[in-house]
C-alpha positions in Angstrom: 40.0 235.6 102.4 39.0 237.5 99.3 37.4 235.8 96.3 39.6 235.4 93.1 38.8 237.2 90.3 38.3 234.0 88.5 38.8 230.2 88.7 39.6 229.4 92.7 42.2 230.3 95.5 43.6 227.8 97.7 44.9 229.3 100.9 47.2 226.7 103.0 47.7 226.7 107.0 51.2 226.9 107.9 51.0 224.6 110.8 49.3 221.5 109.1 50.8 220.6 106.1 48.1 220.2 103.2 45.6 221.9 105.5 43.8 225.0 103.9 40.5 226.8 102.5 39.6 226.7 99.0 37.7 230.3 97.9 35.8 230.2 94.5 35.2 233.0 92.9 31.6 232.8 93.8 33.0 233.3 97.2 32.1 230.0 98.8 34.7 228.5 101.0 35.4 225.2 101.7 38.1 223.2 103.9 40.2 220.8 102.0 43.6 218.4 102.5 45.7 217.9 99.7 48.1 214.7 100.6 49.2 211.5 99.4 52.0 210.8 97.2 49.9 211.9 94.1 48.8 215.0 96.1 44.8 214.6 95.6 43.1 217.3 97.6 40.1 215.8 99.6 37.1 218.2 100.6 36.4 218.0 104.3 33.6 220.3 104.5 32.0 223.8 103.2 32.0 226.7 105.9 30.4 227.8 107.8 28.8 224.4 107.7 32.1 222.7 108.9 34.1 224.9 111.9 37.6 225.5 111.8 38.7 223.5 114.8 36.1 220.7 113.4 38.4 221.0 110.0 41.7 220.4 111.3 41.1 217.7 113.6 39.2 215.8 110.4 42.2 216.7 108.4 44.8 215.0 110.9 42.8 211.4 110.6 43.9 210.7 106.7 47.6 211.8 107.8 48.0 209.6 110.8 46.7 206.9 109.1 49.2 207.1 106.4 52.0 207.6 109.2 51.1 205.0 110.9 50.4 202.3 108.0 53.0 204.3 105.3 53.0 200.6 103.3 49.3 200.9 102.3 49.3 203.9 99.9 51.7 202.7 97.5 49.2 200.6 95.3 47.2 202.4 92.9 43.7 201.1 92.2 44.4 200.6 88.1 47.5 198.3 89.5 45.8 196.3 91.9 42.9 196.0 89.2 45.3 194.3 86.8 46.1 191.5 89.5 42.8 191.0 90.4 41.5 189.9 86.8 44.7 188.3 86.1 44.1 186.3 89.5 40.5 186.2 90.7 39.2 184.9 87.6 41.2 182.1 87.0 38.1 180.1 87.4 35.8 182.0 86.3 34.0 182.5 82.9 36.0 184.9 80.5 32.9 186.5 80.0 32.4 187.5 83.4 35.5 188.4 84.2 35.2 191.2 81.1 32.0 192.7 82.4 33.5 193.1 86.1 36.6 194.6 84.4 34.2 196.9 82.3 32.0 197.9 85.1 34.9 198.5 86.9 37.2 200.9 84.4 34.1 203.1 83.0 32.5 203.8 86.0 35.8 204.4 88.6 38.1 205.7 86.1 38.3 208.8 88.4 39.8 206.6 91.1 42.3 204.7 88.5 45.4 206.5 89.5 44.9 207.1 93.4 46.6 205.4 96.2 44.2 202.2 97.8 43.8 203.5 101.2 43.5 206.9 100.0 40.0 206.4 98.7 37.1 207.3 100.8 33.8 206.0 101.3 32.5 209.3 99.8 34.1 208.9 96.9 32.7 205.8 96.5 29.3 206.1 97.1 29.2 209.5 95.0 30.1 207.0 91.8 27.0 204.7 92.7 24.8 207.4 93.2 25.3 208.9 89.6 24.3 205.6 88.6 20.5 205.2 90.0 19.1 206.5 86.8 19.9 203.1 85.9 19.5 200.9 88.8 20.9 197.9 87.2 23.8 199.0 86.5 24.4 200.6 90.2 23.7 197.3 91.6 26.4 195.6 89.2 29.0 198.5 90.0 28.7 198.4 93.5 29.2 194.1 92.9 32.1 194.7 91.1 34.2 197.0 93.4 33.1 195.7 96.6 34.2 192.4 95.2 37.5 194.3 93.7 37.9 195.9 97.2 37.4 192.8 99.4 40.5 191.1 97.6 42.4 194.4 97.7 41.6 193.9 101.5 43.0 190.2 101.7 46.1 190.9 100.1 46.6 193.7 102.9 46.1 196.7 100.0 44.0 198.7 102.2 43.7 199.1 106.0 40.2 199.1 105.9 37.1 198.5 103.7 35.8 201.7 102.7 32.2 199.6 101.3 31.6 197.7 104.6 28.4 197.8 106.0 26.7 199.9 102.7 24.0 198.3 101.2 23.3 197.5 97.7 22.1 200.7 95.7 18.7 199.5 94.8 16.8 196.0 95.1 16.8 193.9 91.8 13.1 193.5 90.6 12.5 190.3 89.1 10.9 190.6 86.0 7.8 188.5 84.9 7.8 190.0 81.3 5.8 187.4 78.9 5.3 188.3 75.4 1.6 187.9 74.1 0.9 186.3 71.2 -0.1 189.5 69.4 3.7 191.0 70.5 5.1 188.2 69.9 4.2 188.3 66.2 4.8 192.5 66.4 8.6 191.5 67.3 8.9 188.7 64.5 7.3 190.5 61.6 9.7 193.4 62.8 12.9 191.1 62.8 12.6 190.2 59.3 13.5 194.0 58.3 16.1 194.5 60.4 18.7 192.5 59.1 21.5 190.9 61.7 19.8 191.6 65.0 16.3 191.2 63.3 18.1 187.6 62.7 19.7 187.2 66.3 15.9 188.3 67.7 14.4 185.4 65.6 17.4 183.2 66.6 16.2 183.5 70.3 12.9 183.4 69.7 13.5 179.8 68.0 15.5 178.5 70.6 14.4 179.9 73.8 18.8 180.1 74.2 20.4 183.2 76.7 21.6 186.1 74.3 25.0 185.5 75.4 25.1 182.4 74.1 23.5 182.9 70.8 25.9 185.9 69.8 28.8 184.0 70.2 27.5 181.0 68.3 30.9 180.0 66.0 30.5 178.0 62.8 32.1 174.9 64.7 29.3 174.3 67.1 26.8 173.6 64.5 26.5 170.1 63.1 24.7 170.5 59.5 24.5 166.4 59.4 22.9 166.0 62.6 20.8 169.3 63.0 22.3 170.6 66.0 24.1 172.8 68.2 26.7 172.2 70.9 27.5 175.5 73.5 31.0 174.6 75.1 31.4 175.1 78.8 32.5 178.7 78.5 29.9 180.1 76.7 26.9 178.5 79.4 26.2 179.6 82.8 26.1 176.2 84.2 29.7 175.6 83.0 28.6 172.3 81.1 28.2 171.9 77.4 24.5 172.1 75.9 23.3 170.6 73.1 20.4 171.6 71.6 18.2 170.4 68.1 18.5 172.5 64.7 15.1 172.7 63.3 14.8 174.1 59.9 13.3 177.9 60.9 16.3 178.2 63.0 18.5 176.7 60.6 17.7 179.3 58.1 18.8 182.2 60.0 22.5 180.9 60.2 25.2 181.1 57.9 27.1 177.7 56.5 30.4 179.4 57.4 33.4 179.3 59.6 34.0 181.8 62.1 31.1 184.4 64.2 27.6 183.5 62.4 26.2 186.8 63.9 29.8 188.5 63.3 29.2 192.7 61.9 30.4 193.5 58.7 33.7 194.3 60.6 33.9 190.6 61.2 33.8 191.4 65.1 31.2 190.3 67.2 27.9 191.9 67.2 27.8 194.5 70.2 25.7 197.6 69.3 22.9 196.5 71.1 21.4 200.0 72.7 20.9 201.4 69.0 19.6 198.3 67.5 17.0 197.9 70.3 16.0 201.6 69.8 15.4 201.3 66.2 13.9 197.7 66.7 11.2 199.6 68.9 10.3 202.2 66.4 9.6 198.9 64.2 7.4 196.9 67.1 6.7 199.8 69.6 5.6 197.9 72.5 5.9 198.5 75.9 9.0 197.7 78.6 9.8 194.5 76.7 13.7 192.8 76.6 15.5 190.5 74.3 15.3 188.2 77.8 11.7 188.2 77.6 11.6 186.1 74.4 13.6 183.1 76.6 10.8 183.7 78.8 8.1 183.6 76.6 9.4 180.5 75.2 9.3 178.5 78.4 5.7 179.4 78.8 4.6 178.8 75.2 6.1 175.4 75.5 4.4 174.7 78.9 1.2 175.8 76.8 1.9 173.4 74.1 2.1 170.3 76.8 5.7 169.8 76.5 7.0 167.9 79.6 9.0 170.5 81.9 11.8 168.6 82.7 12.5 169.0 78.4 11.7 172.1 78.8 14.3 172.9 81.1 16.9 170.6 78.8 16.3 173.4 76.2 16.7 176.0 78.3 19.9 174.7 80.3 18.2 175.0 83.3 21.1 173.5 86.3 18.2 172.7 88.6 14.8 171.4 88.1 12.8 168.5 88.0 15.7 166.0 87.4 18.8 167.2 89.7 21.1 165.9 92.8 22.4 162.1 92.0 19.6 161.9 89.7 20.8 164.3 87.2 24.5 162.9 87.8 23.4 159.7 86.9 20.8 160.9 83.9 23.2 161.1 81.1 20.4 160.9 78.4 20.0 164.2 76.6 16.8 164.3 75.9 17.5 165.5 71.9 14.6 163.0 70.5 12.0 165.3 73.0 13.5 168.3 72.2 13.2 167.6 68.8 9.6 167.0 68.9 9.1 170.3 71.1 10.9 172.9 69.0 9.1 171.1 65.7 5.7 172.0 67.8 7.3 175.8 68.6 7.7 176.2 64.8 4.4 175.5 64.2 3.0 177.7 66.7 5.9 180.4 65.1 5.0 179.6 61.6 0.9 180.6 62.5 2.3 184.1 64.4 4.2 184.7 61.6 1.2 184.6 59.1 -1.6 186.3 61.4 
Protein backbone atom coordinates (compact mmCIF):
# COMPACT_ATOMS: atom_id res chain seq x y z
CA UNK A 1 0.00 0.00 0.00
CA UNK A 2 1.74 2.96 -1.39
CA UNK A 3 1.61 6.40 0.28
CA UNK A 4 -0.54 9.14 -1.57
CA UNK A 5 0.99 11.85 -2.94
CA UNK A 6 -0.84 14.03 -0.64
CA UNK A 7 -3.65 14.20 1.95
CA UNK A 8 -4.52 10.19 2.84
CA UNK A 9 -5.66 6.86 1.11
CA UNK A 10 -8.24 4.70 2.54
CA UNK A 11 -8.00 1.26 1.29
CA UNK A 12 -11.22 -0.97 2.16
CA UNK A 13 -11.38 -4.96 2.70
CA UNK A 14 -13.84 -6.51 0.48
CA UNK A 15 -15.00 -9.05 2.93
CA UNK A 16 -15.84 -6.79 5.95
CA UNK A 17 -17.77 -4.04 5.07
CA UNK A 18 -16.19 -0.62 6.50
CA UNK A 19 -13.09 -2.59 7.29
CA UNK A 20 -9.78 -0.98 5.82
CA UNK A 21 -6.24 0.77 6.25
CA UNK A 22 -5.86 4.39 6.14
CA UNK A 23 -2.14 5.38 4.48
CA UNK A 24 -1.05 9.05 5.04
CA UNK A 25 1.15 10.49 3.05
CA UNK A 26 3.81 10.22 5.62
CA UNK A 27 3.31 6.60 5.12
CA UNK A 28 1.93 5.55 8.42
CA UNK A 29 -0.87 3.09 8.35
CA UNK A 30 -3.51 2.72 10.54
CA UNK A 31 -6.74 0.22 10.75
CA UNK A 32 -9.98 1.99 10.82
CA UNK A 33 -14.05 1.06 10.52
CA UNK A 34 -16.20 3.48 8.97
CA UNK A 35 -20.07 2.47 10.04
CA UNK A 36 -23.03 3.86 11.45
CA UNK A 37 -25.73 5.53 9.72
CA UNK A 38 -23.67 8.79 9.65
CA UNK A 39 -20.68 6.73 8.43
CA UNK A 40 -18.00 8.05 11.12
CA UNK A 41 -14.79 6.10 10.60
CA UNK A 42 -13.37 4.88 14.10
CA UNK A 43 -9.46 4.23 14.38
CA UNK A 44 -8.83 0.71 15.82
CA UNK A 45 -5.22 0.84 15.93
CA UNK A 46 -1.76 1.98 14.06
CA UNK A 47 0.33 -0.89 12.46
CA UNK A 48 2.35 -2.65 13.03
CA UNK A 49 1.32 -1.83 16.56
CA UNK A 50 -2.17 -3.43 16.00
CA UNK A 51 -1.97 -6.99 13.68
CA UNK A 52 -4.26 -7.63 11.02
CA UNK A 53 -6.21 -10.56 12.41
CA UNK A 54 -6.23 -8.33 15.83
CA UNK A 55 -7.95 -5.51 13.43
CA UNK A 56 -10.69 -7.31 12.12
CA UNK A 57 -11.86 -9.18 14.93
CA UNK A 58 -11.98 -5.52 16.93
CA UNK A 59 -13.77 -4.22 13.90
CA UNK A 60 -16.61 -6.96 14.10
CA UNK A 61 -17.49 -5.86 17.93
CA UNK A 62 -19.11 -2.23 16.98
CA UNK A 63 -21.11 -4.07 14.02
CA UNK A 64 -22.57 -6.84 15.99
CA UNK A 65 -23.58 -4.64 18.50
CA UNK A 66 -25.47 -2.51 16.20
CA UNK A 67 -27.05 -5.85 14.67
CA UNK A 68 -27.90 -7.03 17.46
CA UNK A 69 -29.36 -3.76 19.34
CA UNK A 70 -30.28 -1.81 15.63
CA UNK A 71 -32.83 0.51 17.96
CA UNK A 72 -29.86 2.19 19.90
CA UNK A 73 -28.13 4.14 17.19
CA UNK A 74 -30.90 6.16 16.04
CA UNK A 75 -30.56 9.05 18.74
CA UNK A 76 -27.97 11.59 18.17
CA UNK A 77 -26.22 13.09 21.19
CA UNK A 78 -27.39 16.97 20.28
CA UNK A 79 -31.11 15.24 20.30
CA UNK A 80 -31.00 13.51 23.39
CA UNK A 81 -29.20 16.67 24.89
CA UNK A 82 -32.34 18.80 24.13
CA UNK A 83 -34.60 16.26 26.24
CA UNK A 84 -32.42 16.09 28.91
CA UNK A 85 -32.42 20.02 29.79
CA UNK A 86 -35.90 20.21 28.82
CA UNK A 87 -36.55 17.24 31.39
CA UNK A 88 -33.78 16.75 34.03
CA UNK A 89 -33.89 20.23 35.20
CA UNK A 90 -37.28 20.70 35.87
CA UNK A 91 -36.25 21.11 39.46
CA UNK A 92 -33.31 22.46 39.18
CA UNK A 93 -31.96 25.99 39.29
CA UNK A 94 -31.99 27.73 35.71
CA UNK A 95 -28.63 28.63 36.41
CA UNK A 96 -27.37 25.31 36.65
CA UNK A 97 -29.03 23.86 34.19
CA UNK A 98 -27.22 26.59 31.67
CA UNK A 99 -23.72 25.71 32.83
CA UNK A 100 -24.31 21.86 32.34
CA UNK A 101 -25.79 22.73 28.88
CA UNK A 102 -22.64 24.99 28.27
CA UNK A 103 -20.13 22.56 29.49
CA UNK A 104 -21.79 20.16 27.66
CA UNK A 105 -22.08 21.94 23.86
CA UNK A 106 -18.48 23.63 23.91
CA UNK A 107 -16.57 20.93 25.00
CA UNK A 108 -18.50 17.69 23.02
CA UNK A 109 -19.47 19.54 20.12
CA UNK A 110 -17.41 16.96 18.11
CA UNK A 111 -19.77 14.26 19.34
CA UNK A 112 -23.12 16.52 18.71
CA UNK A 113 -24.22 14.72 15.54
CA UNK A 114 -23.15 11.00 16.23
CA UNK A 115 -25.30 8.11 17.03
CA UNK A 116 -25.48 7.33 21.23
CA UNK A 117 -24.09 3.98 21.23
CA UNK A 118 -21.71 4.87 18.64
CA UNK A 119 -19.50 6.82 20.95
CA UNK A 120 -16.70 5.24 22.57
CA UNK A 121 -15.02 5.47 25.72
CA UNK A 122 -11.93 6.88 23.75
CA UNK A 123 -13.59 9.44 22.48
CA UNK A 124 -14.64 10.46 25.58
CA UNK A 125 -11.88 10.43 27.61
CA UNK A 126 -9.74 12.12 24.73
CA UNK A 127 -12.22 15.36 25.42
CA UNK A 128 -11.35 15.35 29.20
CA UNK A 129 -7.89 14.99 28.76
CA UNK A 130 -7.57 18.22 26.56
CA UNK A 131 -9.04 19.78 29.45
CA UNK A 132 -6.34 19.11 32.44
CA UNK A 133 -4.67 22.41 31.73
CA UNK A 134 -7.60 23.49 33.54
CA UNK A 135 -8.45 20.93 36.02
CA UNK A 136 -11.62 22.64 37.00
CA UNK A 137 -13.12 22.63 34.19
CA UNK A 138 -12.26 18.74 33.41
CA UNK A 139 -13.85 17.83 36.55
CA UNK A 140 -17.15 19.82 35.64
CA UNK A 141 -17.08 18.27 32.03
CA UNK A 142 -16.69 14.92 33.00
CA UNK A 143 -19.96 15.85 35.75
CA UNK A 144 -21.83 17.00 33.11
CA UNK A 145 -21.73 14.15 30.51
CA UNK A 146 -21.59 11.30 32.83
CA UNK A 147 -24.67 12.84 34.33
CA UNK A 148 -26.02 13.46 30.49
CA UNK A 149 -24.97 9.86 29.83
CA UNK A 150 -26.48 8.12 32.88
CA UNK A 151 -30.07 9.50 31.81
CA UNK A 152 -29.33 8.63 28.14
CA UNK A 153 -28.79 5.16 29.78
CA UNK A 154 -32.20 5.12 31.74
CA UNK A 155 -34.22 5.99 28.92
CA UNK A 156 -32.62 2.86 27.08
CA UNK A 157 -30.44 5.45 24.57
CA UNK A 158 -27.37 3.52 24.84
CA UNK A 159 -26.63 -0.14 25.60
CA UNK A 160 -23.98 0.56 27.73
CA UNK A 161 -22.24 3.40 29.76
CA UNK A 162 -19.17 4.23 27.94
CA UNK A 163 -17.99 6.49 31.50
CA UNK A 164 -18.63 3.57 33.99
CA UNK A 165 -16.00 2.85 36.21
CA UNK A 166 -13.60 6.13 35.07
CA UNK A 167 -12.78 8.27 37.69
CA UNK A 168 -13.00 11.94 37.94
CA UNK A 169 -10.08 13.74 35.97
CA UNK A 170 -8.42 15.46 38.81
CA UNK A 171 -9.28 15.85 42.74
CA UNK A 172 -10.88 19.37 43.58
CA UNK A 173 -8.53 21.26 45.95
CA UNK A 174 -10.23 23.23 48.46
CA UNK A 175 -9.09 26.45 48.58
CA UNK A 176 -8.19 28.40 51.91
CA UNK A 177 -7.43 31.71 49.99
CA UNK A 178 -7.82 34.71 52.70
CA UNK A 179 -7.13 38.08 51.65
CA UNK A 180 -4.69 40.16 53.98
CA UNK A 181 -5.47 43.32 55.07
CA UNK A 182 -2.70 44.91 52.92
CA UNK A 183 -4.46 42.90 49.60
CA UNK A 184 -7.42 43.48 50.64
CA UNK A 185 -6.91 47.32 50.44
CA UNK A 186 -4.60 46.55 46.94
CA UNK A 187 -8.02 45.06 45.46
CA UNK A 188 -10.34 48.00 46.79
CA UNK A 189 -8.18 50.95 45.86
CA UNK A 190 -7.97 49.04 42.43
CA UNK A 191 -11.92 48.68 42.10
CA UNK A 192 -12.44 52.24 42.21
CA UNK A 193 -10.76 52.65 38.63
CA UNK A 194 -12.22 50.05 37.06
CA UNK A 195 -15.54 51.00 36.56
CA UNK A 196 -18.52 48.09 36.54
CA UNK A 197 -16.50 45.13 37.83
CA UNK A 198 -14.32 47.55 39.96
CA UNK A 199 -18.06 48.20 41.41
CA UNK A 200 -19.25 44.36 41.42
CA UNK A 201 -15.57 43.66 43.28
CA UNK A 202 -16.53 46.33 46.00
CA UNK A 203 -20.23 45.03 45.90
CA UNK A 204 -18.80 41.59 47.27
CA UNK A 205 -16.45 42.81 49.24
CA UNK A 206 -19.40 44.72 51.24
CA UNK A 207 -21.53 41.93 51.46
CA UNK A 208 -19.58 38.89 51.72
CA UNK A 209 -22.69 37.68 48.90
CA UNK A 210 -21.69 34.61 46.12
CA UNK A 211 -20.86 36.31 42.64
CA UNK A 212 -23.74 34.72 41.16
CA UNK A 213 -25.92 36.28 43.20
CA UNK A 214 -24.67 39.74 43.13
CA UNK A 215 -24.55 39.90 39.16
CA UNK A 216 -27.90 39.20 38.84
CA UNK A 217 -29.12 41.62 41.49
CA UNK A 218 -32.45 43.41 39.62
CA UNK A 219 -33.67 46.78 40.69
CA UNK A 220 -36.78 44.96 42.32
CA UNK A 221 -34.86 43.19 45.08
CA UNK A 222 -33.70 46.37 46.66
CA UNK A 223 -35.88 48.10 49.15
CA UNK A 224 -34.45 51.90 49.28
CA UNK A 225 -37.07 52.55 52.44
CA UNK A 226 -35.96 49.75 54.38
CA UNK A 227 -32.10 49.43 53.32
CA UNK A 228 -32.18 46.00 52.07
CA UNK A 229 -31.96 43.33 49.69
CA UNK A 230 -34.04 40.24 49.07
CA UNK A 231 -32.37 37.17 46.68
CA UNK A 232 -35.43 35.13 45.49
CA UNK A 233 -35.15 31.35 45.54
CA UNK A 234 -33.63 31.04 42.11
CA UNK A 235 -30.82 33.07 42.39
CA UNK A 236 -29.50 31.17 46.03
CA UNK A 237 -27.96 27.89 46.34
CA UNK A 238 -30.08 26.93 49.22
CA UNK A 239 -33.26 27.49 47.19
CA UNK A 240 -34.70 29.96 49.94
CA UNK A 241 -34.94 33.63 49.76
CA UNK A 242 -32.17 35.77 51.56
CA UNK A 243 -32.44 38.93 52.82
CA UNK A 244 -29.68 40.86 53.69
CA UNK A 245 -29.10 44.80 55.24
CA UNK A 246 -28.20 47.85 52.78
CA UNK A 247 -25.58 49.82 54.47
CA UNK A 248 -24.65 52.98 52.97
CA UNK A 249 -21.01 51.87 51.25
CA UNK A 250 -22.87 49.23 49.61
CA UNK A 251 -25.71 51.39 48.82
CA UNK A 252 -23.54 53.66 46.83
CA UNK A 253 -22.35 51.31 44.41
CA UNK A 254 -25.92 50.50 43.09
CA UNK A 255 -27.97 52.22 40.75
CA UNK A 256 -31.77 53.60 41.77
CA UNK A 257 -33.03 51.90 38.56
CA UNK A 258 -35.26 49.18 37.24
CA UNK A 259 -33.85 46.41 35.46
CA UNK A 260 -29.85 44.59 35.83
CA UNK A 261 -27.91 47.16 38.37
CA UNK A 262 -24.59 45.61 37.12
CA UNK A 263 -26.21 45.30 33.37
CA UNK A 264 -23.03 46.31 30.37
CA UNK A 265 -23.69 49.08 28.31
CA UNK A 266 -25.51 46.57 26.09
CA UNK A 267 -28.02 46.33 28.81
CA UNK A 268 -27.17 42.41 29.05
CA UNK A 269 -25.74 40.96 31.99
CA UNK A 270 -22.30 41.43 32.88
CA UNK A 271 -20.23 38.21 31.67
CA UNK A 272 -16.69 39.23 30.49
CA UNK A 273 -15.17 38.12 33.46
CA UNK A 274 -11.64 36.39 32.14
CA UNK A 275 -10.68 39.94 30.65
CA UNK A 276 -11.83 42.00 33.44
CA UNK A 277 -9.89 39.82 35.99
CA UNK A 278 -6.79 40.11 33.71
CA UNK A 279 -6.80 43.69 33.62
CA UNK A 280 -7.93 43.91 37.38
CA UNK A 281 -4.59 42.11 38.15
CA UNK A 282 -2.37 44.44 36.22
CA UNK A 283 -4.21 47.09 38.68
CA UNK A 284 -3.63 44.92 42.17
CA UNK A 285 -0.98 42.29 41.00
CA UNK A 286 -1.27 39.80 43.71
CA UNK A 287 -0.78 36.40 43.73
CA UNK A 288 -3.44 33.29 42.93
CA UNK A 289 -6.34 35.31 44.45
CA UNK A 290 -10.33 34.85 43.21
CA UNK A 291 -13.40 37.03 43.28
CA UNK A 292 -14.53 33.90 45.83
CA UNK A 293 -11.79 34.76 48.11
CA UNK A 294 -13.38 38.18 49.10
CA UNK A 295 -16.66 35.97 50.46
CA UNK A 296 -14.01 34.27 52.30
CA UNK A 297 -12.22 36.96 53.58
CA UNK A 298 -15.32 38.44 54.75
CA UNK A 299 -16.41 35.55 57.02
CA UNK A 300 -13.04 35.68 58.77
CA UNK A 301 -12.88 39.48 59.06
CA UNK A 302 -16.18 39.29 60.73
CA UNK A 303 -15.16 36.42 63.08
CA UNK A 304 -12.23 38.88 63.85
CA UNK A 305 -14.54 41.64 64.63
CA UNK A 306 -16.46 39.31 67.32
CA UNK A 307 -19.54 39.03 65.32
CA UNK A 308 -21.51 35.97 66.59
CA UNK A 309 -21.18 33.03 63.92
CA UNK A 310 -24.50 31.93 63.67
CA UNK A 311 -25.07 35.92 62.04
CA UNK A 312 -22.37 35.34 60.32
CA UNK A 313 -23.58 32.53 58.52
CA UNK A 314 -27.28 34.59 58.16
CA UNK A 315 -25.12 36.88 55.86
CA UNK A 316 -23.57 34.46 54.10
CA UNK A 317 -26.67 32.11 53.47
CA UNK A 318 -25.00 29.46 54.92
CA UNK A 319 -27.91 26.11 54.90
CA UNK A 320 -26.15 24.56 57.73
CA UNK A 321 -24.51 25.81 60.80
CA UNK A 322 -24.92 26.61 64.23
CA UNK A 323 -28.74 26.92 64.14
CA UNK A 324 -30.11 24.00 61.74
CA UNK A 325 -32.49 20.68 61.92
CA UNK A 326 -36.05 21.61 63.75
CA UNK A 327 -34.21 24.39 65.13
CA UNK A 328 -33.70 26.35 62.09
CA UNK A 329 -37.41 25.22 60.90
CA UNK A 330 -38.70 26.69 63.82
CA UNK A 331 -36.18 29.92 63.91
CA UNK A 332 -38.06 32.24 61.72
CA UNK A 333 -36.29 35.35 63.00
CA UNK A 334 -33.93 36.85 60.46
CA UNK A 335 -31.50 38.17 62.32
CA UNK A 336 -31.55 41.80 60.14
CA UNK A 337 -31.08 43.96 63.57
CA UNK A 338 -27.50 41.79 64.00
CA UNK A 339 -26.65 41.91 60.66
CA UNK A 340 -27.18 45.33 60.62
CA UNK A 341 -24.86 46.05 63.40
CA UNK A 342 -22.18 43.56 61.75
CA UNK A 343 -21.86 45.05 58.20
CA UNK A 344 -22.02 48.76 59.96
CA UNK A 345 -18.73 47.26 61.90
CA UNK A 346 -17.33 45.75 58.31
CA UNK A 347 -17.65 49.32 56.89
CA UNK A 348 -15.65 50.62 59.44
CA UNK A 349 -13.06 48.19 59.17
CA UNK A 350 -13.49 48.89 54.98
CA UNK A 351 -13.61 52.59 55.37
CA UNK A 352 -9.80 52.34 57.43
CA UNK A 353 -8.42 49.93 54.33
CA UNK A 354 -9.69 52.22 52.11
CA UNK A 355 -7.65 55.16 53.56
CA UNK A 356 -4.24 53.30 54.61
Amino acid sequence: MKPPDQGQRTFYDDTLKGFGVRVSQGGTKSFVLVHGENRRRTTLGRYPLILLADAGKKAKTPLAERTLNPEFPTVPFNEALEQFLKLHYRQNRASTRKETERLLRRHFAPLMEHPLAEITTYELTAIIDGLMKTPSEANHAYTAVRTFLRWCLGRRYLPFDPMGGLRKPSRPVSRSRVLSDEELACVLKAARGEGLYGQLVQFLAHTGQRTGQAVRLHGDMVDWEANTVTFPPELMKTGKEHSIPLLPRAAELLPRKEGLLFQTDGGKIFSNWSTAKQRFDKACPLPHWTLHDLRRTFATGHARLGTAPHVVERMLAHSAGTVSGVAAINNRYSYLDEMREALGGWEAYLDQLYGS
